[in-house]
N, C-alpha and C positions, 0 to 999 in steps of 0.2 A: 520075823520073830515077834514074839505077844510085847518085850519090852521098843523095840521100835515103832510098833503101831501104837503103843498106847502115850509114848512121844509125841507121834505127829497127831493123835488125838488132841492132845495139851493145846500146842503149837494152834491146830486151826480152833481150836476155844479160844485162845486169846487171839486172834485174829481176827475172828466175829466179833469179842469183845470189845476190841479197840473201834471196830468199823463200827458198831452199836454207837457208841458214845458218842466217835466223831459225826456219827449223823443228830444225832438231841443238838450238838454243841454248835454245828451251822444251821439247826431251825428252831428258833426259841419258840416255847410254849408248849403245848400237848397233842400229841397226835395218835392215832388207831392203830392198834395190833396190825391192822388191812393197809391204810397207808405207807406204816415203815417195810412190811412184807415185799408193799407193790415197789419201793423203792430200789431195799437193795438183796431183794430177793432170796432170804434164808427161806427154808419151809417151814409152815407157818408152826409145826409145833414143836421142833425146836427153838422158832423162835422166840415161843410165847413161855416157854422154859426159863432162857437165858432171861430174857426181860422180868419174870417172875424173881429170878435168883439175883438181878444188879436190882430190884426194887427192897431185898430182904437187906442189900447190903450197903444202901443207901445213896447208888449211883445213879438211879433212875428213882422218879416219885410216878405216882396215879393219881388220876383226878379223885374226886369223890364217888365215883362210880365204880373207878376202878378198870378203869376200860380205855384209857388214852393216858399216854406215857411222855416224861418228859426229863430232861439231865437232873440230877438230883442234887444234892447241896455237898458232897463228899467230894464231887469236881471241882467244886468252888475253894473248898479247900486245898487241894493238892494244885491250883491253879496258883493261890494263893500264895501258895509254896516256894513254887517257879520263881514268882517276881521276889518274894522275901528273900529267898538262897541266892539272886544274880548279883554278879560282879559288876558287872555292866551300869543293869540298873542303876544302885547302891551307889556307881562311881558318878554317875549320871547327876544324882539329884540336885547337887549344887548349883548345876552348870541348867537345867531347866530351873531352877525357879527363879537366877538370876536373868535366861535370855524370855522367862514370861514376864519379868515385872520392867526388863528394859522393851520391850515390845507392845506388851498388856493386851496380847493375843493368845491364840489357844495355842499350846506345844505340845507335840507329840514326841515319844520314842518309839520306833517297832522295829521289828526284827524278821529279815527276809525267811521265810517258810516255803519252801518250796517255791513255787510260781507268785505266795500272797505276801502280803506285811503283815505283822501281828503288831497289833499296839500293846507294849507294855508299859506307857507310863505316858500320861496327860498331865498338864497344868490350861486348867480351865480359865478363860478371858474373863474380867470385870464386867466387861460390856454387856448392854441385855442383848446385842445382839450378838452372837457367837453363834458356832457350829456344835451340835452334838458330837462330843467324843467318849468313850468309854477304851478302860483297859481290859484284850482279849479281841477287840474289833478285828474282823479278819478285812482286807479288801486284795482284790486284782494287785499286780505289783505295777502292770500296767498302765492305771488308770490311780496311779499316786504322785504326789511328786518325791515319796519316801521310798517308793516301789523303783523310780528312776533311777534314783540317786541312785540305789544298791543295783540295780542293774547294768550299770554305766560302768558299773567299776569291774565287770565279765568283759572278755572279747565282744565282738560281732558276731564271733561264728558260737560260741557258750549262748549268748542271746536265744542265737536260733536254735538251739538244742535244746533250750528250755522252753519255751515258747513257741505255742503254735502258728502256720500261717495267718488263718482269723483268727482275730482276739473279740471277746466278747464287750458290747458297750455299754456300759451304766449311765449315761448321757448321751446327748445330740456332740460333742466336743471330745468324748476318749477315740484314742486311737485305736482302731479297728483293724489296721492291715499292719503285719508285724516289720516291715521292711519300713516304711512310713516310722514307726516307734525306735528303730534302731538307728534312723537319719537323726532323730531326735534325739538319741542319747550319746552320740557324739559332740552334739553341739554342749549337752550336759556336762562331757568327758573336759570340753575347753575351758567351760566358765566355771565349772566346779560345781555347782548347784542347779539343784531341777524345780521345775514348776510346772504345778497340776494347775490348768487352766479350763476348771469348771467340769473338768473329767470325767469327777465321779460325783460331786454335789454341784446342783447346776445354783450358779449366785456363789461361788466358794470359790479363791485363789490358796493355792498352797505354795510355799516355799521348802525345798527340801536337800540336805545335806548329808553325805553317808561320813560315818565316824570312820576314825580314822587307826584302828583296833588288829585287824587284818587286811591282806588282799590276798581273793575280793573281798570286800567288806558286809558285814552281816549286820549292823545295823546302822540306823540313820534316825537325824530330828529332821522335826516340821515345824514351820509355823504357817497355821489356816488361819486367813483373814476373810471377811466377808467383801465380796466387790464392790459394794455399795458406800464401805469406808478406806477403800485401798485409794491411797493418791502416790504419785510418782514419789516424793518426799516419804512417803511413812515405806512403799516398797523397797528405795534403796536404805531406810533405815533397819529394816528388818534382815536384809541381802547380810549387809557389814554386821548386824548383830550374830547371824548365824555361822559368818566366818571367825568372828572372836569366841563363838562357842565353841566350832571345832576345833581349835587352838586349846581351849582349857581341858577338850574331854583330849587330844593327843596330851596334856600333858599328866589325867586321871588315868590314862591306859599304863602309862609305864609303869605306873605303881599296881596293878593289875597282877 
């Protein structure tokens, strides 16, 4: 019937729409009509439709040209959103900018998304040397020590359902074979905390703990030190900081 087709008409528009976005949102900068087409394949005129119609609406920009597309500033705001409206967040913040100035390393929050972490909140290190972190960083859950943490708190067999045989590596050090990564997060499962060891930034240690909110749990802190100033003294000082953190955000969850 004309009103069930014109339903699923809706339906696969915001479908493409959502896929449009999510691909601007994992490749910064501007890319060709031909590009995103080769990518993920719409035909080319409806897709140069829709991209016209999120450019009028201020979800996608064009260069000067007019001819290569990129996420536009109305994402940023409704992104914006997300972290302003979280409970989480919001319960969070006392508890990172107390475990960054007792650490004076970089701390992270993200929150498991499917297979990745999304970081939603940084507190940047004093230090000139630190790690680039921003909030919205997608990475591997894999190859984090924030990724671990929230994976450990799954089954073995959840693991493997999420999680393909090969895992992809962003370093000479991430874990590649997913049975190797699951031996891993057992040992996680005992001492409570995980660590990225160079995984994903090579010269970078992470320390990683999942809140204590649900099981299994959806998100988790970090603290990334650079190797070059990690000593056994400042790593078990960071270890006991992060265990006094998760203690303050179990006690920020009840009120939640």
């Amino acid at each position: 019937m004309p009103a069930a087709d014109t339903g699923g008409a809706q339906v696969k528009s915001a479908v493409r729409t959502v896929e449009l976005l999510e691909y601007f949102a994992g490749r910064p900068g501007m890319h060709s009509l031909a590009s995103v087409q080769e990518t993920i394949g719409y035909p080319k005129s409806s897709l140069y439709m829709l991209l016209r119609t999120l450019v009028d609406l201020g979800w996608v920009e064009t260069d000067a040209t007019g001819t290569r597309y990129g996420i536009g500033v109305r994402a940023l705001l409704v992104g914006t959103s997300y972290i302003d409206g979280d409970e989480v967040v919001a319960a969070a913040r006392p508890t990172l900018d107390r475990l960054s100035d007792d650490t004076t390393e970089t701390i992270h929050l993200a929150r498991l998304d499917g297979t990745d972490v999304v970081y939603l909140a940084t507190r940047q290190s004093p230090h000139p040397l630190r790690p680039f972190a921003r909030v919205g960083r997608r990475l591997p859950a894999h190859a984090t020590s924030l990724g671990k943490a929230l994976l450990a708190t799954y089954t073995d067999e959840q693991v493997r359902a999420m999680l393909p045989p090969t895992l992809a590596p962003l370093t000479e050090h991430t874990h590649t074979d997913r049975e190797q990564l699951i031996e891993e997060l057992r040992t996680v499962r005992e001492q409570g905390y995980a660590v990225d060891r160079e995984e994903h930034t090579p010269g970078l240690r992470c320390f990683g703990i999942a809140t204590p909110y649900r099981t299994p749990a959806r998100d988790a802190i970090s603290c990334s030190v650079p190797v070059a100033r990690l000593t056994p003294g400042h790593e078990q000082m960071i270890k006991e900081a992060l265990f006094e953190a998760r203690e303050r955000l179990t006690l920020a969850g009840r009120r939640l």
